[in-house]
N, CA, C and O atoms as CSV, one atom per row, in Angstrom:
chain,resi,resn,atom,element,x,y,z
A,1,UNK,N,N,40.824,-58.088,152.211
A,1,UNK,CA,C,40.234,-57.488,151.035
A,1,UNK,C,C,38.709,-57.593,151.143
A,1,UNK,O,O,38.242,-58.617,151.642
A,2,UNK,N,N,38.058,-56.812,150.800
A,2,UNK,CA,C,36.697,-56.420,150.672
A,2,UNK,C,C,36.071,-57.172,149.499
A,2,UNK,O,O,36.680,-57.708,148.573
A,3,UNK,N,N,34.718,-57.119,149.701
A,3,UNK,CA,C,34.068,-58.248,148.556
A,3,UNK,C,C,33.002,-57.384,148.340
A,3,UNK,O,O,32.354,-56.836,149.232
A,4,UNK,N,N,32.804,-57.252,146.975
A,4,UNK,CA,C,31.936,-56.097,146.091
A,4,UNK,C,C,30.664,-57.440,145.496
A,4,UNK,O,O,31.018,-58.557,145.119
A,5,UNK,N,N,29.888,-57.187,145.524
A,5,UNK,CA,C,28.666,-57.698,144.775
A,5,UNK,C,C,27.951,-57.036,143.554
A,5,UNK,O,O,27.465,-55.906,143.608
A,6,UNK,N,N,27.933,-57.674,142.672
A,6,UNK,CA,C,27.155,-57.176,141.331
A,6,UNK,C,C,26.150,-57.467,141.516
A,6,UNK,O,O,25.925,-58.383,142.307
A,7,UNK,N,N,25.272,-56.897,140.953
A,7,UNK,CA,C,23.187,-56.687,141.230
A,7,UNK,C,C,22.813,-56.347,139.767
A,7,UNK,O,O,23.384,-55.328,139.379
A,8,UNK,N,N,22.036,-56.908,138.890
A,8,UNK,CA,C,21.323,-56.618,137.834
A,8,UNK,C,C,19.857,-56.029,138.605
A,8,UNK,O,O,19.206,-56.760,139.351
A,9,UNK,N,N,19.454,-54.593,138.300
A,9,UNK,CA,C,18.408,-54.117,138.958
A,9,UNK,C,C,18.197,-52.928,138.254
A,9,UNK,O,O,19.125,-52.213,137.877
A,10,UNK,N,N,16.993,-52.681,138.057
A,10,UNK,CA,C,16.593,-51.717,137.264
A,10,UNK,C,C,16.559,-51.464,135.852
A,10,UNK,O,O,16.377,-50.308,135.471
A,11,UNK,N,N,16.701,-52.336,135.080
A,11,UNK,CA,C,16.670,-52.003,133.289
A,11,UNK,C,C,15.422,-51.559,133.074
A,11,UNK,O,O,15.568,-50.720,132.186
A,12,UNK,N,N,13.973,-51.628,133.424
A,12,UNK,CA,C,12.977,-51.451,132.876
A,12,UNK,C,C,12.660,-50.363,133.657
A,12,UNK,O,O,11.465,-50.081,133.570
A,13,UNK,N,N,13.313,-49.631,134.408
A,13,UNK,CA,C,12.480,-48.520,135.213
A,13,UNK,C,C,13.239,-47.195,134.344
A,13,UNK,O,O,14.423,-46.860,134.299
A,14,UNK,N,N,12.016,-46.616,133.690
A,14,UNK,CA,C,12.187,-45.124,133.245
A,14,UNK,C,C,11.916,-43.972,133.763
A,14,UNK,O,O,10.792,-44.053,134.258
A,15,UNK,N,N,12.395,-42.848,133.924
A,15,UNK,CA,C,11.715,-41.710,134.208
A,15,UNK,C,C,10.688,-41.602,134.246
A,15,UNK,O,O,10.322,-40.583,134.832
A,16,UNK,N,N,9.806,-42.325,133.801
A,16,UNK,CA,C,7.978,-42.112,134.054
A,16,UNK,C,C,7.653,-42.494,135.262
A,16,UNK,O,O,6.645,-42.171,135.892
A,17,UNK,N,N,8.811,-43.427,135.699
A,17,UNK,CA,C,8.208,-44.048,137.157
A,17,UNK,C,C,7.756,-43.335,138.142
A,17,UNK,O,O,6.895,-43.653,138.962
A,18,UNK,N,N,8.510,-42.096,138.032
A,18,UNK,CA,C,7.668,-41.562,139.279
A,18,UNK,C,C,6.750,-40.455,139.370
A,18,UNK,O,O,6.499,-39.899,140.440
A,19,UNK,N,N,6.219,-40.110,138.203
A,19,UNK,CA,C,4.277,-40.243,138.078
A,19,UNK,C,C,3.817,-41.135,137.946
A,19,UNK,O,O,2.663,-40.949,138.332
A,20,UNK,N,N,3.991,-42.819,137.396
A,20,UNK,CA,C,2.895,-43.436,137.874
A,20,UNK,C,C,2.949,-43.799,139.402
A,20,UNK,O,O,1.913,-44.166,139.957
A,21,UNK,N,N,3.943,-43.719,139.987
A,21,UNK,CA,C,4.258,-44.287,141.815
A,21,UNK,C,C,3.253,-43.013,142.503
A,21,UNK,O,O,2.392,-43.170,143.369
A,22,UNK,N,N,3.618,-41.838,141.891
A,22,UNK,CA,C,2.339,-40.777,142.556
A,22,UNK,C,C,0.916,-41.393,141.947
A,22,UNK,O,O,0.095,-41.648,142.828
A,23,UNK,N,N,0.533,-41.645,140.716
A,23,UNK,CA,C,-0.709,-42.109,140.368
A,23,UNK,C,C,-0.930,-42.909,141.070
A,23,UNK,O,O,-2.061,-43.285,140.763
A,24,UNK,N,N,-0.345,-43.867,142.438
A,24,UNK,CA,C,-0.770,-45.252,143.391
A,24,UNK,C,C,-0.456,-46.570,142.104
A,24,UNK,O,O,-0.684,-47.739,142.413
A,25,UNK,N,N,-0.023,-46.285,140.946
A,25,UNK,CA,C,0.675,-47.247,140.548
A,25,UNK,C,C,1.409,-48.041,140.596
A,25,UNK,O,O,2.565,-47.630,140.489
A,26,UNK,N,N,1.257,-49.463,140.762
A,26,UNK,CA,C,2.712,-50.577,140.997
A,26,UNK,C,C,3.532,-50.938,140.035
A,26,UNK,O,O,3.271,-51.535,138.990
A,27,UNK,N,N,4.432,-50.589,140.394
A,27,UNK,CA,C,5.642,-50.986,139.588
A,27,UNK,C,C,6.637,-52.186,139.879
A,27,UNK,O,O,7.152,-52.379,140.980
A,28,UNK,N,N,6.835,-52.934,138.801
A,28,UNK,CA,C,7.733,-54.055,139.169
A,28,UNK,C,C,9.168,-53.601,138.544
A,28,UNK,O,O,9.587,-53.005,137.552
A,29,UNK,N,N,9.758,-54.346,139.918
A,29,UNK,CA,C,11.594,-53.996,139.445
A,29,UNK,C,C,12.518,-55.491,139.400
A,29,UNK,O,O,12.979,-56.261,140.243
A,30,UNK,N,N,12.502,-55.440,138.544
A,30,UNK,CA,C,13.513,-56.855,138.176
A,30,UNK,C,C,14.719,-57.310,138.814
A,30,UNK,O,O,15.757,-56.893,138.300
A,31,UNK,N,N,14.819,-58.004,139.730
A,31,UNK,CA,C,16.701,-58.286,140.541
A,31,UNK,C,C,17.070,-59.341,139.780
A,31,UNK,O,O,16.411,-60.323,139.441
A,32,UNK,N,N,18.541,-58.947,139.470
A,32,UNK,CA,C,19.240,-61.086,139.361
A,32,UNK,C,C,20.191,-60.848,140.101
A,32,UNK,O,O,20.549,-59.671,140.140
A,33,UNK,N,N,20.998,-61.931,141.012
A,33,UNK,CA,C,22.275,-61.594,141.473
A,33,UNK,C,C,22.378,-63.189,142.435
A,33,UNK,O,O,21.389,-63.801,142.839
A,34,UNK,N,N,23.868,-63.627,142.648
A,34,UNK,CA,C,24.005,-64.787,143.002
A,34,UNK,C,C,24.307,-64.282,144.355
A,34,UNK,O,O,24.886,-65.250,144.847
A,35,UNK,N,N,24.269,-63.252,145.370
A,35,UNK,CA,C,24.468,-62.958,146.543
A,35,UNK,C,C,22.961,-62.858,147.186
A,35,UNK,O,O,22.239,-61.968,146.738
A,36,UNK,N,N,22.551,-63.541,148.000
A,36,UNK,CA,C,20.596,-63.601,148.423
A,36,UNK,C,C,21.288,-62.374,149.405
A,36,UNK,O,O,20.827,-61.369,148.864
A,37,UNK,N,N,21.945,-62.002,150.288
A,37,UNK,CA,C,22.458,-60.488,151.434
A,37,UNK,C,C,21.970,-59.679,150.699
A,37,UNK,O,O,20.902,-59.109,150.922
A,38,UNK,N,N,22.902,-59.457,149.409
A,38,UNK,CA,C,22.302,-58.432,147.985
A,38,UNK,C,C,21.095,-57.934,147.850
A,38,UNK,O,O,20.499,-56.890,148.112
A,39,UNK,N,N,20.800,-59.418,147.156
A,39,UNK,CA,C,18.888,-59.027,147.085
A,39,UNK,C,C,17.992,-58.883,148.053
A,39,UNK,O,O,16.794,-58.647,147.896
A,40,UNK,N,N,18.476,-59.001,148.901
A,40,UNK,CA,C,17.616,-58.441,150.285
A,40,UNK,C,C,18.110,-57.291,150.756
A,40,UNK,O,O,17.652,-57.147,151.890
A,41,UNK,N,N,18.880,-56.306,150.441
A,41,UNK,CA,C,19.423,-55.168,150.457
A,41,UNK,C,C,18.708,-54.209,149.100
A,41,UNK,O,O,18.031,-53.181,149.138
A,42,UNK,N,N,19.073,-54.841,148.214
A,42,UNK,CA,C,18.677,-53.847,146.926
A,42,UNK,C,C,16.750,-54.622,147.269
A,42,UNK,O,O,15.824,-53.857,147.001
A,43,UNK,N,N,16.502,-55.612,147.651
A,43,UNK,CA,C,14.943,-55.341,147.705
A,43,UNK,C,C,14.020,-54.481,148.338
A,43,UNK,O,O,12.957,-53.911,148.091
A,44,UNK,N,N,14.871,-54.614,149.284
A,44,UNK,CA,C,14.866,-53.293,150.409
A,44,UNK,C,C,14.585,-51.729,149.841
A,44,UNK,O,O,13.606,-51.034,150.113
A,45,UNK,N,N,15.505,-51.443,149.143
A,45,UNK,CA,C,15.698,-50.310,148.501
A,45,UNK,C,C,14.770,-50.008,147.299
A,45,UNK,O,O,14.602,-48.849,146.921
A,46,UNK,N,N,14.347,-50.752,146.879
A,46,UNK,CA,C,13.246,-50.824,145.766
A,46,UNK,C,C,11.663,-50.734,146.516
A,46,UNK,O,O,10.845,-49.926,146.079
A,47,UNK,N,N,11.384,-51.487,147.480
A,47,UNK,CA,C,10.401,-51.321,148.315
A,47,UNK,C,C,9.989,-49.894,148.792
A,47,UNK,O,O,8.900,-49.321,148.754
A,48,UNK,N,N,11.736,-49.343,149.453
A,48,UNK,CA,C,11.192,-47.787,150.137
A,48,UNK,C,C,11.122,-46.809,149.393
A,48,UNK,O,O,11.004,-45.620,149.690
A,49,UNK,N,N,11.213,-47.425,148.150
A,49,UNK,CA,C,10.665,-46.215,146.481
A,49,UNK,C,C,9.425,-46.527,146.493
A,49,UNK,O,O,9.043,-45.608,145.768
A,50,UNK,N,N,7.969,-47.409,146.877
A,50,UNK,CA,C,7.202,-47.611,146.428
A,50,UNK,C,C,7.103,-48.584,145.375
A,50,UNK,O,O,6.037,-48.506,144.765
A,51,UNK,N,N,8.057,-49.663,144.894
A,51,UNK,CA,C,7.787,-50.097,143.992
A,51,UNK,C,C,8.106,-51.470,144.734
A,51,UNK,O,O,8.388,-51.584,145.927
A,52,UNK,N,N,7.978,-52.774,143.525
A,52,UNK,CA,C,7.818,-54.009,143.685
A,52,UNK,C,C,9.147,-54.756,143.477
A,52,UNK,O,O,9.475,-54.847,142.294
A,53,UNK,N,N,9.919,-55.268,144.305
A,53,UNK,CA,C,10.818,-56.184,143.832
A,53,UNK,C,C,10.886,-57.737,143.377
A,53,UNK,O,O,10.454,-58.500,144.241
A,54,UNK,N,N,11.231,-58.200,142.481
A,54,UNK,CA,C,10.635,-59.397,141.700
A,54,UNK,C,C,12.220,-60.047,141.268
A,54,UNK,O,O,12.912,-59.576,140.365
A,55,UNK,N,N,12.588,-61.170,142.089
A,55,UNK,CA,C,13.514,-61.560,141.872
A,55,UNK,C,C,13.318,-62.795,140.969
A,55,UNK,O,O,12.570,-63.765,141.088
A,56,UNK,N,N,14.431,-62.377,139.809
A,56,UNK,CA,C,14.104,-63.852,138.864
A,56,UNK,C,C,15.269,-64.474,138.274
A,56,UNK,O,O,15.550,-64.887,137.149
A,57,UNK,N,N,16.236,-64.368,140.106
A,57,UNK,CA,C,17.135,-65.748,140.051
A,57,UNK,C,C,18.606,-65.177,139.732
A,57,UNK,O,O,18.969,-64.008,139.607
A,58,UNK,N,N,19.418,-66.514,139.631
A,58,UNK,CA,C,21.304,-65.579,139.670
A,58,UNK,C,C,21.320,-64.611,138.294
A,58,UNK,O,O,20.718,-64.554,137.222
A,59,UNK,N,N,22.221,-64.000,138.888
A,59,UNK,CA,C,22.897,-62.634,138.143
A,59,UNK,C,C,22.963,-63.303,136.368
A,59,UNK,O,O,22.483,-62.794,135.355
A,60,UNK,N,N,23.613,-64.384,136.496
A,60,UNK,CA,C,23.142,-64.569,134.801
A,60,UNK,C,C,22.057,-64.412,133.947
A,60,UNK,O,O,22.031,-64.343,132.719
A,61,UNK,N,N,20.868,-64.348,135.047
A,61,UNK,CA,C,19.434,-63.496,134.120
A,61,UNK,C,C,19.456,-62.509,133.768
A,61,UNK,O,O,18.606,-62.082,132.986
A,62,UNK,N,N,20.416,-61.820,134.211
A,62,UNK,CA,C,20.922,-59.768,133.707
A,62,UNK,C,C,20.726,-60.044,132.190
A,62,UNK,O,O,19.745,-59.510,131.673
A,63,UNK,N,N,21.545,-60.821,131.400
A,63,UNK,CA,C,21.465,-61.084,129.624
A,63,UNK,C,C,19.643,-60.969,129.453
A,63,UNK,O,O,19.018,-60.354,128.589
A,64,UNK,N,N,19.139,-61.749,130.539
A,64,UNK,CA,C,17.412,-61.679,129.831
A,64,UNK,C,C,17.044,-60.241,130.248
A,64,UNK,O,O,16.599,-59.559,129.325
A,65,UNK,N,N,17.129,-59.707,131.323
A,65,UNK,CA,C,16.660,-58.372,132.045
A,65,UNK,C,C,17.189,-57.399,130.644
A,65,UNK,O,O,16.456,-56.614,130.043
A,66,UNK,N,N,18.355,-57.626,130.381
A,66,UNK,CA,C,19.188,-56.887,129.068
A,66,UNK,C,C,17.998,-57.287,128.230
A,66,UNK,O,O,17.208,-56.348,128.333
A,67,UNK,N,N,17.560,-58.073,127.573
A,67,UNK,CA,C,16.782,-58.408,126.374
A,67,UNK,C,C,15.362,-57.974,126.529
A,67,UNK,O,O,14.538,-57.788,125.633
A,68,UNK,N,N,15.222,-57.850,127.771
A,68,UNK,CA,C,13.401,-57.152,128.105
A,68,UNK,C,C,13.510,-55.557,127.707
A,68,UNK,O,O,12.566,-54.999,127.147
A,69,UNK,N,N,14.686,-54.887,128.025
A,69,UNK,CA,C,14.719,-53.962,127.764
A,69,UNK,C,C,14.722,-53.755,126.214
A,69,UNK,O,O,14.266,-52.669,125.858
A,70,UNK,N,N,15.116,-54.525,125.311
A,70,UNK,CA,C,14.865,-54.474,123.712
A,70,UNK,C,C,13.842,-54.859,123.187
A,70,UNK,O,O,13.545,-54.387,122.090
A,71,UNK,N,N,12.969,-55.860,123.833
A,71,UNK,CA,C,11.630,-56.107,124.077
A,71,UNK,C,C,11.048,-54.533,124.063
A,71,UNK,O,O,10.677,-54.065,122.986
A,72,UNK,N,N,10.965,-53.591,125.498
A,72,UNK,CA,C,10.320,-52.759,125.227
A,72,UNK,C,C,10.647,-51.539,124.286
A,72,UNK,O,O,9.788,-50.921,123.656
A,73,UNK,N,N,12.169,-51.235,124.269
A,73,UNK,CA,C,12.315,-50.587,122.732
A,73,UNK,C,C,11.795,-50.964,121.747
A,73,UNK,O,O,10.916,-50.167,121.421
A,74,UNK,N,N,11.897,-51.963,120.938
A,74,UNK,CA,C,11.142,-52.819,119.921
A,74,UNK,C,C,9.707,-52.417,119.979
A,74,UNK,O,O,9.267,-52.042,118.892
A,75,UNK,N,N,8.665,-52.399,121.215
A,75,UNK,CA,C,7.275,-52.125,121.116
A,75,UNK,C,C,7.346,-50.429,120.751
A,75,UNK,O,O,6.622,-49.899,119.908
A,76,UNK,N,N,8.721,-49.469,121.844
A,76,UNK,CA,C,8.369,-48.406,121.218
A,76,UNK,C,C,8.051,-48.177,119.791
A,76,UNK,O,O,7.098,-47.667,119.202
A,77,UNK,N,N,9.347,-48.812,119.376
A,77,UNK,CA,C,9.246,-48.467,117.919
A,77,UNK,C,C,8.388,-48.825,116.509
A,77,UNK,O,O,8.213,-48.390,115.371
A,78,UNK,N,N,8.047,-49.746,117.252
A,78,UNK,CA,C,6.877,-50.944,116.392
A,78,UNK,C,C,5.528,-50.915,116.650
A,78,UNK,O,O,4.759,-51.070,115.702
A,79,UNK,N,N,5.118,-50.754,117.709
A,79,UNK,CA,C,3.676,-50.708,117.730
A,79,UNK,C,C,3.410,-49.808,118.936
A,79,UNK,O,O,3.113,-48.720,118.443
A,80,UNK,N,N,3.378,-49.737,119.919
A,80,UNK,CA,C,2.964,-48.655,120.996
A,80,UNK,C,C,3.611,-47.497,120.928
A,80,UNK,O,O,3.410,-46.630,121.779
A,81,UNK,N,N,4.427,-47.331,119.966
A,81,UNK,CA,C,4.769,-46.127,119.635
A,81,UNK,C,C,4.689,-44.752,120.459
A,81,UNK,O,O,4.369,-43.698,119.910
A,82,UNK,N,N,5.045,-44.860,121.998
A,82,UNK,CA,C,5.118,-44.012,122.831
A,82,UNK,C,C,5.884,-44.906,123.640
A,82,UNK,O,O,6.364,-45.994,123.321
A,83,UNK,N,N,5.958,-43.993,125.280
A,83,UNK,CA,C,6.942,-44.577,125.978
A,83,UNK,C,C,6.004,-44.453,127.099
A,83,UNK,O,O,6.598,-44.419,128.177
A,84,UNK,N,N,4.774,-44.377,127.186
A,84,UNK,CA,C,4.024,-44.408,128.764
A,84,UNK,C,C,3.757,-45.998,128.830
A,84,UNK,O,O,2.565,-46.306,128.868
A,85,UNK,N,N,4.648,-47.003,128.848
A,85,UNK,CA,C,4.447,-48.199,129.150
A,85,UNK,C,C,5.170,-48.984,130.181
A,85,UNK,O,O,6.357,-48.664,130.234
A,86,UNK,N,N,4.805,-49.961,131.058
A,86,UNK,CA,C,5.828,-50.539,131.763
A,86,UNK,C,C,5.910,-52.065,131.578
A,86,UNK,O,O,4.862,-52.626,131.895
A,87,UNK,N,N,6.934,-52.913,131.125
A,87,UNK,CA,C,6.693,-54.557,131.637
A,87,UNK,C,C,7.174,-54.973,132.772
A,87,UNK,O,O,8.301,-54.900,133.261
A,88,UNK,N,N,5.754,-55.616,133.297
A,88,UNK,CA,C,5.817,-56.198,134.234
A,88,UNK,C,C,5.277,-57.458,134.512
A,88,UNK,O,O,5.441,-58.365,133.696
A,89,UNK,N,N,4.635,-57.650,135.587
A,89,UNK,CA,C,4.351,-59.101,135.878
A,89,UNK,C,C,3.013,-59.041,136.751
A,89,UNK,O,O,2.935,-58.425,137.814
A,90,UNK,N,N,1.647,-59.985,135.982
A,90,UNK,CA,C,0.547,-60.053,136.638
A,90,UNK,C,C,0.654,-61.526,137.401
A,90,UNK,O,O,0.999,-62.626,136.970
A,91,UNK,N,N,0.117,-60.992,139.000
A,91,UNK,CA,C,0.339,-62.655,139.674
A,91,UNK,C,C,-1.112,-63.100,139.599
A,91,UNK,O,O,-1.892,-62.389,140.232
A,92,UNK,N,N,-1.561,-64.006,139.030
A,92,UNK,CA,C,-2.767,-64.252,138.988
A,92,UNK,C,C,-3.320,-65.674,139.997
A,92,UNK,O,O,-3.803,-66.773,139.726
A,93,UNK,N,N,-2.859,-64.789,141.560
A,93,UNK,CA,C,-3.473,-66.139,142.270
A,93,UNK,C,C,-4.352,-65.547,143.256
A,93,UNK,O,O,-5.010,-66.266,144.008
């Protein structure tokens, strides 16, 4: 029998992504998953889009990746009141 892997990847990437990836914009893409083969496969795949892969640990972080995404609904609706926004992550070193 064959063995399937689940990947939490992609909740925060919208259709805008790819005018800002033409604008030379970086984009961060969120992984969780308890298979490291996985995330070095789907990082892979996120890379040859132009964008950033940012792993933040086993597949049980999907519930937070789930909650960032209500995070940025919530700003739609509440204060930035548009959708040209992305969350992501500044490395400040």
């Amino acid at each position: 029998m064959s063995s399937i892997s689940v990947i939490a990847t992609g909740n925060m990437v919208s259709a805008l992504a790819g005018r800002a990836l033409a604008e030379g914009r970086a984009l961060d893409v969120f992984i969780a998953d308890d298979d490291a083969e996985a995330k070095v496969t789907v990082s892979a795949f996120v890379e040859s889009m132009g964008m950033r892969p940012l792993d933040t640990g086993p597949l049980a972080m999907a519930r937070a990746l789930e909650h960032a995404t209500l995070l940025h609904l919530g700003l739609v609706a509440h204060s930035v009141k548009h959708t040209n926004f992305f969350l992501g992550v500044n490395i400040l070193s």
